[in-house]
N, C-alpha and C positions, 0 to 999 in steps of 0.2 A: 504494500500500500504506500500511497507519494504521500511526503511531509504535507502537502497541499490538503489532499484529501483527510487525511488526519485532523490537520489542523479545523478546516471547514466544518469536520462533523463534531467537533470541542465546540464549534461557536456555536454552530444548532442547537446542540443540546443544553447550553449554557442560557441562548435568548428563551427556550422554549422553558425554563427552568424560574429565570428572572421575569418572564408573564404568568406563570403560575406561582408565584410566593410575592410579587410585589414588595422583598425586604425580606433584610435578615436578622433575625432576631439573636439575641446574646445575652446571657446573665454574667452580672458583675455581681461582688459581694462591697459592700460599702460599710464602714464601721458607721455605728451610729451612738455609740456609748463607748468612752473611754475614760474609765478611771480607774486608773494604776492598773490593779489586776484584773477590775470585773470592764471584761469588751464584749462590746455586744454584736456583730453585722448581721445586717440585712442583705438577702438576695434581692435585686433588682432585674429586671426582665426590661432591654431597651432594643427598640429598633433602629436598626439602617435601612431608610428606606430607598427602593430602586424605583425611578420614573419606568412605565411603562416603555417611553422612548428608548430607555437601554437593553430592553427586553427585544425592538424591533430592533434598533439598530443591528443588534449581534448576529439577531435573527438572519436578516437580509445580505446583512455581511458574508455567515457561516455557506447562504444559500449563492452568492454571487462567488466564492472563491471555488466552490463546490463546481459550479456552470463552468467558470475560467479553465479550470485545472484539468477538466474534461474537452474542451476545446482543444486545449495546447498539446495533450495526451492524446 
């Protein structure tokens, strides 16, 4: 298989990925009490969120390198 096509079907999968989750969630723990020895954290649950647009872009990207690479081949 060509680096091309490799790469192309990384990006498909990747835009088809970033259209179905719209963002990626991540827990952090954050102290919220600290004295001396009694600490306390909290789990927090924060998103990064993805524009739809990066979902297409990669998308059409993955699908145009895919067309190109078959051309040239």
């Amino acid at each position: 298989m060509k680096t091309n096509t490799l790469i192309a079907i990384v990006l498909i999968a990747i835009g088809i990925l970033a259209l179905a989750y719209q963002g990626i969630t991540y827990t952090t723990q954050e102290k919220v009490v600290d004295l001396g020895p009694i600490q306390m954290t909290a789990e927090k649950q924060k998103t990064f969120p993805l524009p739809p647009v990066v979902g297409i872009a990669t998308l059409v990207g993955g699908i145009v390198l895919l067309v190109l690479g078959k051309k040239n081949g």
